[in-house]
C-alpha positions as CSV (number, residue, x, y, z in Angstrom):
1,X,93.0,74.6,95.1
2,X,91.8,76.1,91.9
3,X,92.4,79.6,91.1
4,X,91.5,81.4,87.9
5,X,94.6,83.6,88.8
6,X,97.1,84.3,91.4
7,X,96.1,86.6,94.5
8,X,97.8,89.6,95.1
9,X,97.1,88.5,98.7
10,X,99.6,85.9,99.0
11,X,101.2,85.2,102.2
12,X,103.9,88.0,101.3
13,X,101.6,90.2,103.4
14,X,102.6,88.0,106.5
15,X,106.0,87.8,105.6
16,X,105.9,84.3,104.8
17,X,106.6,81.9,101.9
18,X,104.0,80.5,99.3
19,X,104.2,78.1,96.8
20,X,102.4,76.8,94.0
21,X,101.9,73.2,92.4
22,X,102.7,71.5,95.5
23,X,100.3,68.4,96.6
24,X,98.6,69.0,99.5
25,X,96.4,66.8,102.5
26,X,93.5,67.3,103.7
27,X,92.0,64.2,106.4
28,X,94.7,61.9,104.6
29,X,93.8,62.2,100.7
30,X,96.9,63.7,99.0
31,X,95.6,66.6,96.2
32,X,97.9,66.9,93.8
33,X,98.3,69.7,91.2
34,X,95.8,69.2,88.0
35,X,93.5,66.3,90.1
36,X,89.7,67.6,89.9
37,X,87.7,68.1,92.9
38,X,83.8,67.1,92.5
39,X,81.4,68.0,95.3
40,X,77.4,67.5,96.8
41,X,75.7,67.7,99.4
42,X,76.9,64.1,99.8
43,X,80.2,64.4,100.1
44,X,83.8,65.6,97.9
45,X,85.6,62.8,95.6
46,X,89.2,63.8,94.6
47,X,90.2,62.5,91.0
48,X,93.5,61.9,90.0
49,X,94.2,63.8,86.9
50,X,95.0,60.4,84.9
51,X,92.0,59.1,86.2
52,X,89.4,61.4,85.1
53,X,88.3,59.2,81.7
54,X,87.9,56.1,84.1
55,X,85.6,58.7,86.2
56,X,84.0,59.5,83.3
57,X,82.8,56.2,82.4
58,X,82.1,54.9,85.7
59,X,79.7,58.6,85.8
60,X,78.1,57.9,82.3
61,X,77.4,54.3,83.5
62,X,76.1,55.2,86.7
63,X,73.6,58.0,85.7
64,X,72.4,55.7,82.7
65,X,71.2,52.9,85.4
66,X,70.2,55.7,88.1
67,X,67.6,57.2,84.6
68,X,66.7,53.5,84.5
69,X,65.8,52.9,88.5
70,X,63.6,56.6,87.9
71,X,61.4,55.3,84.9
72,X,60.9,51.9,86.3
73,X,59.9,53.5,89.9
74,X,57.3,56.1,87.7
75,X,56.0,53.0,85.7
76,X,55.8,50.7,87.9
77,X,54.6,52.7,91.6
78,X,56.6,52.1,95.0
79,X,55.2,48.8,95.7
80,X,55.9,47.1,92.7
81,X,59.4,48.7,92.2
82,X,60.4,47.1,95.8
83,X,58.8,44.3,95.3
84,X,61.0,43.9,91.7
85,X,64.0,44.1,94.0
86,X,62.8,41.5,96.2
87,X,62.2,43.9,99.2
């Protein structure tokens, strides 16, 4: 988890033992300390932090064709967009 800075409310207050920079699971996906968490309504995607130019590009490419699908939907109506796709 992100923090901007450590809480003075730590688990000391329960008389128990924190740590920091530890990985951590949640539902089976391993978290480790410096991987990026990105979040919707959609869903979460965890990002290794070597991985994050990959990401990057694979974002950048993505929103390019996702600006393309937009204009041609506005140009081109409902009907003719689907029928384009062959549906």
């Amino acid at each position: 988890m992100y923090s901007k800075t450590i809480s003075p409310l730590t688990t000391k207050v329960y008389h128990l033992e924190g740590y920091l920079d530890i990985p951590v699971s949640i539902d089976n996906v391993v978290i480790n300390s410096g991987d990026y968490i990105v979040s919707d309504n959609d869903g979460i995607l965890v990002i290794p932090q070597n991985d994050v130019e990959k990401y990057l590009e694979i974002g950048e490419q993505e929103y390019l064709k996702d600006t393309k699908r937009k204009e041609d939907l506005e140009n081109f109506g409902v009907d003719r967009y689907l029928e384009n796709l062959g549906l």
